[in-house]
N, C-alpha and C positions, 0 to 999 in steps of 0.2 A: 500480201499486198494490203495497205493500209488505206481503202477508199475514202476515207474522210479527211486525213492529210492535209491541208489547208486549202479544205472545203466553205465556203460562206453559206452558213444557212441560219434563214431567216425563220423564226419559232414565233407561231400566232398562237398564243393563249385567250380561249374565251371560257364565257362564263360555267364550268361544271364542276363539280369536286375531284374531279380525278386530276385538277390543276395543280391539286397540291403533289401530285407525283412530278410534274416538269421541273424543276429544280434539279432532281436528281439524274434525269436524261439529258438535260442541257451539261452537266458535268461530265458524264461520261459520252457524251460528244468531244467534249475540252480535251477529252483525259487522251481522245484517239486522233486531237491536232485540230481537230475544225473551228472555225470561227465561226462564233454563235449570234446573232444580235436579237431582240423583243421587240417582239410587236402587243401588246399587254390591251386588249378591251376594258372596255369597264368595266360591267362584271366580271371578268377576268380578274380585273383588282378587288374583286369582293375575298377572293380563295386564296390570292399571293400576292404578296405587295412590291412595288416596286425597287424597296432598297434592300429586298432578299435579291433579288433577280440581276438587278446593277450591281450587286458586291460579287455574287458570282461569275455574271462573265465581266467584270469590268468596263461595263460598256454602257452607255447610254436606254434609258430604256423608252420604246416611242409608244405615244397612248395617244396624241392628237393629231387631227388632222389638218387644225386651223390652227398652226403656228408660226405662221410669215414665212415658211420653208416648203419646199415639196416632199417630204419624207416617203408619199407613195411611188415616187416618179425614183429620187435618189437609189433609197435600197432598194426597193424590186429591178433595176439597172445590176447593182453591186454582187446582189444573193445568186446561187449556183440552185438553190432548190428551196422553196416553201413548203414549213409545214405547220399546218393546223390542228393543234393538239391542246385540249382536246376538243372536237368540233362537235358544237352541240345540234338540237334541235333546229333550234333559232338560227345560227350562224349557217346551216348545211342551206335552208331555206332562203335566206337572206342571197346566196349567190347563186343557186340555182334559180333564184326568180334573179337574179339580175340588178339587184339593191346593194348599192354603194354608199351607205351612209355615215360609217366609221373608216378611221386608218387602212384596219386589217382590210373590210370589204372592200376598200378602195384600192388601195396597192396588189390584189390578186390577179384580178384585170389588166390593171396597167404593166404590171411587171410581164404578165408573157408567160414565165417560167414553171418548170415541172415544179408540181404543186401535188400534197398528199395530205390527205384528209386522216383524223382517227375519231372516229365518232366517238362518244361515251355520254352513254344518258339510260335511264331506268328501262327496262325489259320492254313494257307495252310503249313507250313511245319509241323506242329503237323499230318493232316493227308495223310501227303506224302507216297505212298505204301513203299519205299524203308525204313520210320521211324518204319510204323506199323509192317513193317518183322523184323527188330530191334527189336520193342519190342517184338513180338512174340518169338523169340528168346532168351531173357531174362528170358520172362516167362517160359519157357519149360528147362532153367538150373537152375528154380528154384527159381528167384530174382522173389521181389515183385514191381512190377511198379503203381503206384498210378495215374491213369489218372485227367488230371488237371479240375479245373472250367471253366465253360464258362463265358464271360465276356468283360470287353471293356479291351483292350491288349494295352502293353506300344506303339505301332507302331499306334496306334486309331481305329483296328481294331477291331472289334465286334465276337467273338466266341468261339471254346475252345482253352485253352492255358494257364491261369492264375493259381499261386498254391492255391491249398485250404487254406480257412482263418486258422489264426495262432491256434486259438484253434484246429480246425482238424485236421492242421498237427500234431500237438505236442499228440493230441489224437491215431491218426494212428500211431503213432510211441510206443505208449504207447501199444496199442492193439496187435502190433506184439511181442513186450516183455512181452506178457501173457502168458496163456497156451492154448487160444483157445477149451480151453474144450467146451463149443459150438458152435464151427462150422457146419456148416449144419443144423442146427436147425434157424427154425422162431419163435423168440417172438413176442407174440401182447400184449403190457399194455395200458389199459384204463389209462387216465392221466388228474387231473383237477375234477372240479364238471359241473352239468348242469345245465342248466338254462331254463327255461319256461316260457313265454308271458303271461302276465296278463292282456294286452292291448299292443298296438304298442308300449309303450313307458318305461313300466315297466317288469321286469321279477321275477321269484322268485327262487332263488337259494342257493347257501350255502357257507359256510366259505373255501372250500377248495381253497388250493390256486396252487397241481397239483407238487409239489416236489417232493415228497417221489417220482411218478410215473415218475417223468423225472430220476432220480436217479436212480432209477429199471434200466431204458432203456438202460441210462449210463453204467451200472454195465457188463450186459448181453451184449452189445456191445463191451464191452472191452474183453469181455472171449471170443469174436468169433464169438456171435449168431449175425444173422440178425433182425435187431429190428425196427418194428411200432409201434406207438404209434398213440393210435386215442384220442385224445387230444379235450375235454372239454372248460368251461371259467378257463382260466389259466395267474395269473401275470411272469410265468418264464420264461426266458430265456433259447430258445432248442437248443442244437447245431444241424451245418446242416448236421450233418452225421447221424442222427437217420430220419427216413422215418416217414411223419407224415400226419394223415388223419384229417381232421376235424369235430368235430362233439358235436356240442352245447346243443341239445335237449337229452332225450333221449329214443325218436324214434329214431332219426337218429344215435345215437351211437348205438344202438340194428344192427340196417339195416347194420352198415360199421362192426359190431363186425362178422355178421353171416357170410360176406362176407372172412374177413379177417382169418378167424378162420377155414374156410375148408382146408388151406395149411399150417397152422401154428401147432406148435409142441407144443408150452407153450401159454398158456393162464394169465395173474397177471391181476385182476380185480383190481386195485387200485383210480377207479374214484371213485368220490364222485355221486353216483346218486341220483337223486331226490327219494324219496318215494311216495312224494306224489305233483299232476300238476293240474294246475286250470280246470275243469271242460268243462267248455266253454269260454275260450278267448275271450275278451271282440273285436271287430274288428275297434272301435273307443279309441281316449283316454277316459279313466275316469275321468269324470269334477269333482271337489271340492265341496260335497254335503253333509258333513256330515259323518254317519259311511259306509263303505262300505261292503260289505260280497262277500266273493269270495269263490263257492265253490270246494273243491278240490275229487279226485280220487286218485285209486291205482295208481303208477307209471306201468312200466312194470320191473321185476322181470330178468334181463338180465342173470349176473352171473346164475337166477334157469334153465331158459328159455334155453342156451347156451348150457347148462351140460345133458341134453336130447340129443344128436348126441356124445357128450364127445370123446367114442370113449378110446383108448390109448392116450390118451391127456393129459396133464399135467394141471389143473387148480388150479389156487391160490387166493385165495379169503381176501378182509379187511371186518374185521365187526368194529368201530367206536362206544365205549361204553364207558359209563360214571360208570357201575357197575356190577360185576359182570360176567368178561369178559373170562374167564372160560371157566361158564357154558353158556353161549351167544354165544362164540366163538364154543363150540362143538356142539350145538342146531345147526348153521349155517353149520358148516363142514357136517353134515346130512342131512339139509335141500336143502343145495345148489350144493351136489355133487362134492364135493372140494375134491384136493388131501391135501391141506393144506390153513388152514384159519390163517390169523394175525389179530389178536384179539388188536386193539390196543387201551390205553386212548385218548378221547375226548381232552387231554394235550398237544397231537400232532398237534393241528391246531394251525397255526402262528410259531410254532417255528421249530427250526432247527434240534433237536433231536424226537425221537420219543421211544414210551415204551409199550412194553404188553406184549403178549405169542403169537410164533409161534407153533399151533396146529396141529397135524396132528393123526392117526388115532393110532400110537403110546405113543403119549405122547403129552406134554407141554414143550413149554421152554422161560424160562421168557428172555427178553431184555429190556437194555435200552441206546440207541447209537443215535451218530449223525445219520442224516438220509442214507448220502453219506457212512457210516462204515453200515449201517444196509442192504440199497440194496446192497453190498457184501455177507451180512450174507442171504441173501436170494435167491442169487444164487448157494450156498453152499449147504443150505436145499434140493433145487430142485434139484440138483447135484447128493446128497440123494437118494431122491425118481432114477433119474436112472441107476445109479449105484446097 
């Protein structure tokens, strides 16, 4: 689901250097459907000018407040969400005391509307007592202040201060125009498959390649929930607003799951686990001799193993079948103490879509979607179950 979709959000640029990143967020805003419009400070116009910003969104760009028009009254009416990026010293201070002297400070107020803050200014003044009571202040009427990254800062200082990369912004901003329907809840998704030592130099693992469960994360993130991911051998790219554990083997995904799962609310078992792990791990390489035989054991059984403390818990379980996925998928819903098993085709490894039945103790229901449209649909489900 595409939460920006012809979303109106209004981007207040004031005066800091990290302005010269907004251009590049206001586009991939564009790029995911939302209408953009500017709110441009003065010093703001020191870092970006206004005929970068007008060619980009096409659109009028507002810097006065005395112009025979209401601009703070019009678009704060129009806008679905305010953000002020990036929001300096000065400007945090200026509305936390209640000073309306400019456009931007004026139209905050008057508009009403959910309103998000990204600080960016040098190490020692980010944690100035006088800033943090600002933002404190902020917080308690309401506005969301997104505290920055740490990092090496335009002045070559080393700390926190720097905005979050463009994908998290444009994410954060994405997650506030959800519904938050889970907020206060902790998801944990297993994500990726395992991998097992044959010797120091070989392992034995499987075709996942750990999507479908960064997608999940994705999904349940943007609705609000707090999300880990204990994360497997995986080629994807995570963004860095999902919290993420690592864990290769799976011994050690079992150990970080039992950990993770006494504070967490929803359980999505979507790693690939091994079934089955070599015996005895050779502790030299294996030299070139011919046929070799390596014998293997039970894996451990996590998702069966996990669901023994369960609890009021929410667990969602993949079963990976080539036939008959059904009656495979409802054997496993039984077996493994699932509130709901996705039953899905062997057709899902490698590609972008994925297909089966979401089983649950009701019913069946067939899918077949991109992956990034399907972890939506499976937030839905578990929505479901608590409701």
């Amino acid at each position: 689901m595409n939460l920006l979709k012809d979303k109106r959000i209004l981007i207040g640029i004031t005066g800091g250097i990290a302005a010269y990143k907004v251009p590049e967020i206001i586009r991939r805003l564009q790029k995911k459907g939302a209408f953009v419009t500017v709110v441009l400070t003065n010093s703001g116009a020191k870092f970006v000018s206004t005929l970068t910003l007008s060619v980009l969104t096409n659109n009028r760009i507002y810097t006065g407040l005395f112009t025979g028009e209401l601009p703070h009254i019009e678009q704060g009416r129009e806008t679905d969400i305010i953000v002020v990026i990036p929001a300096t010293y000065d400007f945090i201070g200026k509305i936390s005391s209640g000073v309306a002297d400019d456009l931007l400070s004026t139209l905050i107020p008057a508009a009403d509307k959910k309103t998000i803050f990204f600080p960016s200014m040098n190490v020692r003044m980010f944690k100035n007592r006088i800033l943090q009571s600002n933002i404190a202040t902020l917080k308690k009427c309401g506005y969301t202040v997104i505290y920055p990254e740490e990092g090496e800062l335009a002045c070559g200082d080393v700390g926190l201060g720097r905005l979050p990369d463009y994908e998290t912004t444009v994410a954060i901003i994405e997650r506030e125009l959800g519904d938050g329907y889970f907020e206060g809840k902790k998801v944990v998704v297993s994500v990726g498959g395992t991998e097992e030592n044959i010797d120091p130099v070989r392992v034995i693992s499987n075709r996942s390649s750990g999507r479908m469960g960064v997608e999940i994360g994705k999904a349940f993130w943007l609705r609000g929930a707090e999300v880990t991911l204990v994360v497997g051998r995986t080629n994807i790219n995570i963004p860095d607003y999902l919290n993420i554990r690592v864990a290769k083997t799976v011994g050690r995904m079992y150990e970080i799951l039992k950990k993770e799962i006494k504070s967490a609310d929803i359980l999505i078992m979507s790693a690939a686990v091994s079934d089955f792990i070599p015996l005895s791990p050779h502790k030299t390489k294996i030299k070139l001799r011919g046929e070799v035989t390596i014998k293997m054991k039970r894996g451990t059984d996590i998702l069966k193993s996990l669901s023994k403390n369960k609890g009021n818990k929410i667990f969602v379980g993949f079963a990976l079948e080539d036939r008959d996925l059904v009656k495979n998928g409802r054997k496993k819903l039984r077996g493994k103490g699932c509130d709901i098993i996705v039953a899905n085709s062997i057709n899902s490894i490698d590609s972008n879509s994925i297909s089966g039945y979401i089983i649950n103790k009701k019913g069946e229901e067939p899918f077949n979607l991109l992956k990034e449209e399907f972890a939506w649909k499976l937030t839905e489900s578990v929505e479901q179950l608590i409701t």
